[in-house]
C-alpha positions as CSV (number, residue, x, y, z in Angstrom):
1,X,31.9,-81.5,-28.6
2,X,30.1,-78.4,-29.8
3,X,27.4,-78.2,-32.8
4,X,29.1,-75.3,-33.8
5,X,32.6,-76.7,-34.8
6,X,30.9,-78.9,-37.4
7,X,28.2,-76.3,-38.7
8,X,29.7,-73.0,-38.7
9,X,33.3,-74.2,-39.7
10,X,32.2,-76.5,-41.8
11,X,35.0,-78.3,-40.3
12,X,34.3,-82.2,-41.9
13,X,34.6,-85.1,-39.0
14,X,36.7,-87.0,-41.0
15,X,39.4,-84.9,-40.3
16,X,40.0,-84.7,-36.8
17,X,41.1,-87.5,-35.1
18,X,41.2,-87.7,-31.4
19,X,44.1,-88.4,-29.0
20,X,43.7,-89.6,-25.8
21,X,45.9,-90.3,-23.1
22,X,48.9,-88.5,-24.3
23,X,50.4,-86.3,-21.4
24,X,53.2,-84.7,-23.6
25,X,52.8,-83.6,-27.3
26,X,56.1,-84.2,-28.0
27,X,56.4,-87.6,-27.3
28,X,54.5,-91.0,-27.9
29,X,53.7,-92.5,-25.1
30,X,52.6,-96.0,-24.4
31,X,49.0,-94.9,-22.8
32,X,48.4,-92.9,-26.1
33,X,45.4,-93.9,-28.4
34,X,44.7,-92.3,-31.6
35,X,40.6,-92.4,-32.8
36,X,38.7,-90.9,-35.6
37,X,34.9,-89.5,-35.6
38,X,32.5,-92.2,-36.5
39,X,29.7,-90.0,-37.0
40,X,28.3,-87.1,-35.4
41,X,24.7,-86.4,-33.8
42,X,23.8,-82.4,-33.1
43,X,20.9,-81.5,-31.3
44,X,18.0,-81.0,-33.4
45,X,17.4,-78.2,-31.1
46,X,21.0,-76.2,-32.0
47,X,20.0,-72.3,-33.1
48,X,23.2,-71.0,-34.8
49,X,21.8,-67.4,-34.4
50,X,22.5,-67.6,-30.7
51,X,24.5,-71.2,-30.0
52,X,22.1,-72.6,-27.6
53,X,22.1,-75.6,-27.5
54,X,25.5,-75.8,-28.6
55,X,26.4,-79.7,-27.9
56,X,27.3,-82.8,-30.6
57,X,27.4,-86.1,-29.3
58,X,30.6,-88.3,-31.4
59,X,30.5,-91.6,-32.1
60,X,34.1,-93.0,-32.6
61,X,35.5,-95.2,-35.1
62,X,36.3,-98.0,-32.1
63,X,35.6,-98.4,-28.4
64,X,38.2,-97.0,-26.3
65,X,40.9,-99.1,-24.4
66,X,41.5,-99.1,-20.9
67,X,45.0,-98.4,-19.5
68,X,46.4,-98.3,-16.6
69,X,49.2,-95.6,-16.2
C-alpha cells in the first residue's frame, strides 16, 4: 500500500476495509473475505516532497483464510 494514501489524504485506516477473493463486485461469492486495517507502518524514510519511498506495510485485523476456488 502506498505512504501517501494515508499521509497526504489523510485518508484514516479505519475506514477501508479490504476485500479479497471477490471476482465480481456485484455478487457475494463464497471465496470472498472482508478485512479491516489493523494498523499501518510507513517508512520512516517516505519524503512527501517527492514520494520516494512511497510504500506502507498493513497489518490486518485477522489472518487471512485459505480457500480453494
Amino acid at each position: 500500500m502506498h505512504c501517501s494514501i494515508f499521509l497526504l489524504l489523510r485518508i484514516s485506516e479505519r475506514r477501508i476495509k479490504l476485500i479479497l477473493g471477490d471476482h465480481d463486485r456485484r455478487h457475494t461469492e463464497p471465496t470472498q473475505e472482508t478485512l479491516t486495517i489493523e494498523t499501518v507502518f510507513i517508512r520512516p524514510d517516505f519524503v512527501k516532497k517527492t514520494f520516494n519511498n512511497d510504500l506502507a506495510l498493513i497489518k490486518l485485523n485477522r489472518e487471512v483464510g485459505r480457500r480453494i476456488s
